[in-house]
C-alpha positions in Angstrom: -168.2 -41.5 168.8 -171.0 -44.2 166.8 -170.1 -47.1 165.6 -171.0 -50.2 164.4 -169.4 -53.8 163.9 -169.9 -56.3 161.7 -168.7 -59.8 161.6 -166.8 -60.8 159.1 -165.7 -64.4 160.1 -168.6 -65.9 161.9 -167.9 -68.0 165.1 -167.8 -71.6 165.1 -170.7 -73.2 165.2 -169.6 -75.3 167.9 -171.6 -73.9 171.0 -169.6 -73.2 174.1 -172.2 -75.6 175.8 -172.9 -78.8 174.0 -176.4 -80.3 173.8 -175.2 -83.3 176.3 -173.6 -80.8 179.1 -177.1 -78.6 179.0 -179.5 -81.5 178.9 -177.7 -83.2 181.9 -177.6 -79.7 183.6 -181.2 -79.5 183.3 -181.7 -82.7 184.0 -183.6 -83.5 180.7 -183.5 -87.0 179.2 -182.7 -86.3 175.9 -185.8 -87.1 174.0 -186.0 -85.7 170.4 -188.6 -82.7 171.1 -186.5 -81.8 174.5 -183.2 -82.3 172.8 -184.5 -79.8 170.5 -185.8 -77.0 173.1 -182.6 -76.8 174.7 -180.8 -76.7 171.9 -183.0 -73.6 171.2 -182.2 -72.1 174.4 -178.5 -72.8 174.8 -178.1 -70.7 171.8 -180.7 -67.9 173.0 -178.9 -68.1 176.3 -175.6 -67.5 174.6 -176.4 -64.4 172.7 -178.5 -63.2 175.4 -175.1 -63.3 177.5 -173.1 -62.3 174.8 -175.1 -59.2 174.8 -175.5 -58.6 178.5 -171.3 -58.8 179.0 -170.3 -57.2 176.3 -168.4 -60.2 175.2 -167.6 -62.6 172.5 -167.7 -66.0 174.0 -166.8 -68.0 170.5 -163.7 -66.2 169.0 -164.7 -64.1 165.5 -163.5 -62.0 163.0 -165.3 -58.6 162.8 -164.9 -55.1 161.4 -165.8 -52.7 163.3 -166.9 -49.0 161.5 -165.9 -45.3 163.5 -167.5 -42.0 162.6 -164.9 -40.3 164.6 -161.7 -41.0 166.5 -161.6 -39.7 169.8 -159.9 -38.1 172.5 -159.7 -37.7 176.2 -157.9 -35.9 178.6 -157.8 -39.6 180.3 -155.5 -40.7 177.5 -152.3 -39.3 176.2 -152.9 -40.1 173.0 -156.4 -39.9 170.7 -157.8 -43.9 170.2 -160.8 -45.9 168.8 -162.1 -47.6 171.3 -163.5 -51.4 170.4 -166.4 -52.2 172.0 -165.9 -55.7 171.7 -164.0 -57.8 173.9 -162.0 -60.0 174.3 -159.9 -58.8 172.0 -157.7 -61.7 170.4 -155.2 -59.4 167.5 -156.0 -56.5 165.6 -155.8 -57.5 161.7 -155.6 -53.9 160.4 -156.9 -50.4 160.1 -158.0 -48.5 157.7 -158.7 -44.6 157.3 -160.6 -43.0 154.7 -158.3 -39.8 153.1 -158.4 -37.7 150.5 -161.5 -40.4 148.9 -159.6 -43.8 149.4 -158.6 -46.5 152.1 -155.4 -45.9 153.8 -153.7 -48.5 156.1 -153.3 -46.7 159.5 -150.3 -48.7 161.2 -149.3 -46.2 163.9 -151.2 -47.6 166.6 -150.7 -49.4 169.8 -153.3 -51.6 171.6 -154.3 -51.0 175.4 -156.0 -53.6 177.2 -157.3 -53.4 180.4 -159.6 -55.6 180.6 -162.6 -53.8 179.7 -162.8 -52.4 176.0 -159.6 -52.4 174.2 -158.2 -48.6 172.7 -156.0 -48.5 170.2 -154.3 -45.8 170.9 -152.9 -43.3 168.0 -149.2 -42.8 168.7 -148.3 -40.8 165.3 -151.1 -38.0 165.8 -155.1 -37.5 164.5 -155.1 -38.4 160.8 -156.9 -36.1 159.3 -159.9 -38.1 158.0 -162.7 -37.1 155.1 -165.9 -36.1 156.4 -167.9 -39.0 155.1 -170.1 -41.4 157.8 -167.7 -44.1 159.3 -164.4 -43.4 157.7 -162.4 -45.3 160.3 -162.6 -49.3 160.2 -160.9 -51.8 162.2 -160.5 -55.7 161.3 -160.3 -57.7 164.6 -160.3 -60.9 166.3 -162.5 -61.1 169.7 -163.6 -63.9 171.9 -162.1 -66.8 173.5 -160.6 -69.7 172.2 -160.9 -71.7 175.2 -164.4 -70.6 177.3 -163.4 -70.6 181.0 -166.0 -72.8 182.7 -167.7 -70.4 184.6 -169.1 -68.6 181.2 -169.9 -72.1 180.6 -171.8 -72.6 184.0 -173.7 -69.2 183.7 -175.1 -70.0 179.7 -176.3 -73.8 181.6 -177.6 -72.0 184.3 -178.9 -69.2 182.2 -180.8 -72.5 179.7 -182.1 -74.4 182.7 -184.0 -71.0 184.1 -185.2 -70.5 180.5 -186.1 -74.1 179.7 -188.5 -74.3 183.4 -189.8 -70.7 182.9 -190.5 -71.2 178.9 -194.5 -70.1 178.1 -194.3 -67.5 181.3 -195.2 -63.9 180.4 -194.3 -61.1 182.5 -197.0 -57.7 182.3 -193.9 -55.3 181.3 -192.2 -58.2 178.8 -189.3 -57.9 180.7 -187.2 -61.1 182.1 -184.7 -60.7 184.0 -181.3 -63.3 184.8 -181.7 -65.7 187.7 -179.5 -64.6 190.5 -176.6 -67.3 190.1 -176.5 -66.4 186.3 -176.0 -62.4 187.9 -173.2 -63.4 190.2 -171.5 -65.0 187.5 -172.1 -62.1 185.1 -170.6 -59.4 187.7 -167.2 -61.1 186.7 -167.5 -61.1 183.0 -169.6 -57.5 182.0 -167.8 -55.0 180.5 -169.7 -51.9 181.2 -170.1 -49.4 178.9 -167.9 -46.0 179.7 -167.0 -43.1 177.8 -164.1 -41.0 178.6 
């Protein structure tokens, strides 16, 4: 099963870190030019983690886009699964039939704590064989950060505001080992099945 997502109500752009809680943290005094590398890096830190967990951190609206819905002899029923997480509510579903957007409502979400299904209760709709004919409008992220997501994107800002200008040979960095820990928590891994 592909598929992409989209956002379709961008985050706030209130960082889950604020400028004052990562200079302190990496014990900067706040002059203009520093004020304005961290800044920098808290947001490169949060995407950076955004990407590594498979989480949202900042709740947002987005639309994801199926090619297929799927099943598995792990789940009684056939599902999309959302590769985005947390989920917050699903807005609606739409499948493409017979050339136009019909709302699917026969659904019901399972949440387990790593990517949400919603699972198809009323049967496969039979859909048209066009790319992506499946899409779902959702809410993911937190509305309140928990602290340690917090502590890991500081953490993750002070290692890249006292490595910045290194170069590693194979261009690879990798997380500092406290920013790890924390992650081991969070990280949704990617399954199929």
């Amino acid at each position: 099963m592909a598929d992409f997502y989209e956002i379709s109500v961008a985050p706030s752009t209130v960082s889950p870190v604020t400028l004052q809680e990562a200079l302190d943290w990496c014990r900067v005094d706040g002059s203009s030019s520093d004020s304005l590398i961290v800044s920098s890096l808290v947001n490169v830190a949060t995407e950076q983690l955004e990407k590594a967990t498979n989480r949202y951190f900042n709740s947002r609206t987005v639309i994801g886009h199926f090619d297929s819905i799927a099943e598995s002899s792990f789940e009684r029923f056939a599902y999309i699964q959302l590769r985005r997480g947390p989920l917050g509510a699903v807005s609606g579903m739409t499948v493409e039939i017979g050339g136009s957007k019909v709302s699917f409502i026969s659904y019901t979400v399972k949440d387990t704590g790593g990517f949400p299904r919603l699972l198809l209760t009323k049967g496969i709709p039979s859909v048209d064989d066009v790319a992506y004919p499946v899409e779902v409008t959702f809410t993911a992220g937190y509305s309140d950060v928990p602290e340690d997501i917090k502590t890991m994107i500081k953490q993750y800002t002070l290692f890249l505001y006292e490595n910045r200008g290194d170069v590693i040979p194979d261009g690879k960095v990798g997380f500092p080992l406290e920013v790890k820990m924390i992650m081991k928590k969070y990280r949704i891994v990617n399954t199929y099945g």
